[in-house]
Every structure is written in C-alpha cells, then in structure tokens.
C-alpha positions in Angstrom: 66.3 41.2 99.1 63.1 39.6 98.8 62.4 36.1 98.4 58.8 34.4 97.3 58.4 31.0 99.0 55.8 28.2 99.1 54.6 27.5 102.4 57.0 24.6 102.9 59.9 26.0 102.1 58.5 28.5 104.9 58.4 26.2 106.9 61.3 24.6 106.6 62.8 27.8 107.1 61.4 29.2 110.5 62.0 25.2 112.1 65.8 26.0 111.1 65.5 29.7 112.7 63.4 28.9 115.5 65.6 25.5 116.8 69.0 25.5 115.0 70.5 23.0 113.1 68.0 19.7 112.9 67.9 16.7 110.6 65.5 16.4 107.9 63.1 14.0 110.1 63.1 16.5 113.2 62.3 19.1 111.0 59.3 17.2 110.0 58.1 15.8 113.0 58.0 19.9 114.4 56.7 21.5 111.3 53.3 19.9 111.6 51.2 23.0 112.4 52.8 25.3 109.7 53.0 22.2 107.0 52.1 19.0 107.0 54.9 17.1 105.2 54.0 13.8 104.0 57.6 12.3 104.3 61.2 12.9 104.8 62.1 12.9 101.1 59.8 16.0 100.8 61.4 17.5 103.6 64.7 17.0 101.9 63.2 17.8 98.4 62.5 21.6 99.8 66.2 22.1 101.7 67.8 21.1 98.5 65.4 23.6 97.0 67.1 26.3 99.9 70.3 24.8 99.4 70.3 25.5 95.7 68.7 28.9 95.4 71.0 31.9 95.2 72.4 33.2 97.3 72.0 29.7 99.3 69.3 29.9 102.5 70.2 26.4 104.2 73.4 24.5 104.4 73.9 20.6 104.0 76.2 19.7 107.3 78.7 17.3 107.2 77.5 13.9 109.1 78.8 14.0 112.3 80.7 10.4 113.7 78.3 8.3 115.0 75.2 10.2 113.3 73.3 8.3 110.0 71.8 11.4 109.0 72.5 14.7 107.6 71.7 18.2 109.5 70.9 21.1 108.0 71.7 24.8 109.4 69.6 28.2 107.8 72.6 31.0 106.4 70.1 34.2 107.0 72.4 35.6 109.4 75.6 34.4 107.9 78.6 32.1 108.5 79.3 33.1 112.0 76.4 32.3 113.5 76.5 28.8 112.1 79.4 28.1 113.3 78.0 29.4 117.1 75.2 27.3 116.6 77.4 24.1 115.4 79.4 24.5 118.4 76.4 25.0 120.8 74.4 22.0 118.9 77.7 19.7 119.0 78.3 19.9 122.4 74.8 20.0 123.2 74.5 16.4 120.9 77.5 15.1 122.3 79.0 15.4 118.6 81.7 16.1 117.5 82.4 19.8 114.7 83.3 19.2 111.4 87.0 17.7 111.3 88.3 20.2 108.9 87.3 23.1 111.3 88.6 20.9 114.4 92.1 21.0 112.3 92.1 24.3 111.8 91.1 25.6 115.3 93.7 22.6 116.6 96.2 24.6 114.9 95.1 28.0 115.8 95.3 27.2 119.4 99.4 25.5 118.8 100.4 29.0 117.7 98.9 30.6 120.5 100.7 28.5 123.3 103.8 28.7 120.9 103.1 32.5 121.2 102.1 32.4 124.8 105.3 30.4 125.7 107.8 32.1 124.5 106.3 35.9 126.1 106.6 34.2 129.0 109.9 33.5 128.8 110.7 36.8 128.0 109.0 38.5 130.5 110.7 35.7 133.0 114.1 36.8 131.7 113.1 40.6 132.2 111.9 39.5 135.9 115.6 37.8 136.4 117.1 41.4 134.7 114.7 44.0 137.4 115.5 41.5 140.2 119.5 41.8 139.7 119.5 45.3 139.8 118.6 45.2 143.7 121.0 42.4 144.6 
C-alpha cells in the first residue's frame, strides 16, 4: 500500500515511529527540523487527519489519570506493538494503561492462579498417592 502525504503529516508520522507514543505538544516541540508547526492545533489538525484516513495510521489514546492531555501512538506495525509500547511508555511515565485493558488482563491473570491452584493441588494429592506406596 502506498500512501501520498504532505510533509507534516510526515512528520508527524516518523516523531510517532522514531519515539513512541507522545502528546500533540511533544510532537511539536521535536518535529522542528522536518516541519515547523506553528501551533499545537495544527499538530492535532494532521493526527486527526492520520486518525481519519483508511485504514487509520495514528491512534487517539485514552487520557491517562493524572495526564490533561491526549497521546497519540502510529498503527504501522499493528495493534501489538501498541500495546508493547503503552506498556513500556506507562511504566516509563509512571501512568497508568487504559482501564479497560487493566480489567481485562486483571482477569486474565485470576484464571490463571485459579488454574495454577488447583494443578497444584492435584499434583500435591498425586505426591501424597507415590509417597504411600513406600510406607
């Protein structure tokens, strides 16, 4: 697939490649030498432009608890290495990951001790079974 973008969208782009997820200001402030944006709201004007295209190139994040602003993450490598970089940049930011995606790996991890309990009873009870047979 090949895509035809103005230098901004360019740049707004390779900032998202090169350093991850970033607000609309940061991307700014470290886009200077490939485009000189003259504010934030045109910085945002051109990742709603990537956010709208299709198939979509950026993603609006959700606002993390404690943040005012929103950060935006590129989808040219697909979902999973957003969600690697979320985790890396959430930690890194002392953030927190989208509460929907905290719920569902909350739960994910329940089952598995659930899981992980109840082989280790069983192979306790097999232990108990082995260890009779030389009494």
């Amino acid at each position: 697939m090949v895509w035809l973008l103005e230098q901004d969208k360019l740049a707004i782009l390779t900032q998202l490649m090169l350093r991850g997820i970033q607000t609309a200001g940061e991307i700014r402030s470290r886009s200077a030498r490939q485009h000189d944006f003259s504010s934030i709201a045109e910085v945002e004007s051109g990742l709603q432009f990537l956010i709208d295209k299709y198939p979509p190139l950026v993603v609006c994040l959700p606002k993390a608890p404690g943040t005012k602003e929103f950060r935006y993450a590129h989808l040219l490598a697909g979902d999973d290495v957003l969600m690697h970089q979320e985790i890396a940049a959430g930690f890194a930011a002392g953030s927190v990951i989208a509460e929907s995606t905290r719920h569902d790996r909350v739960g994910q991890l329940e089952e598995e001790v659930v899981r992980l309990r109840r082989e280790i009873d069983s192979l306790t009870e097999q232990f108990e079974t082995f260890k009779r047979q030389f009494e």
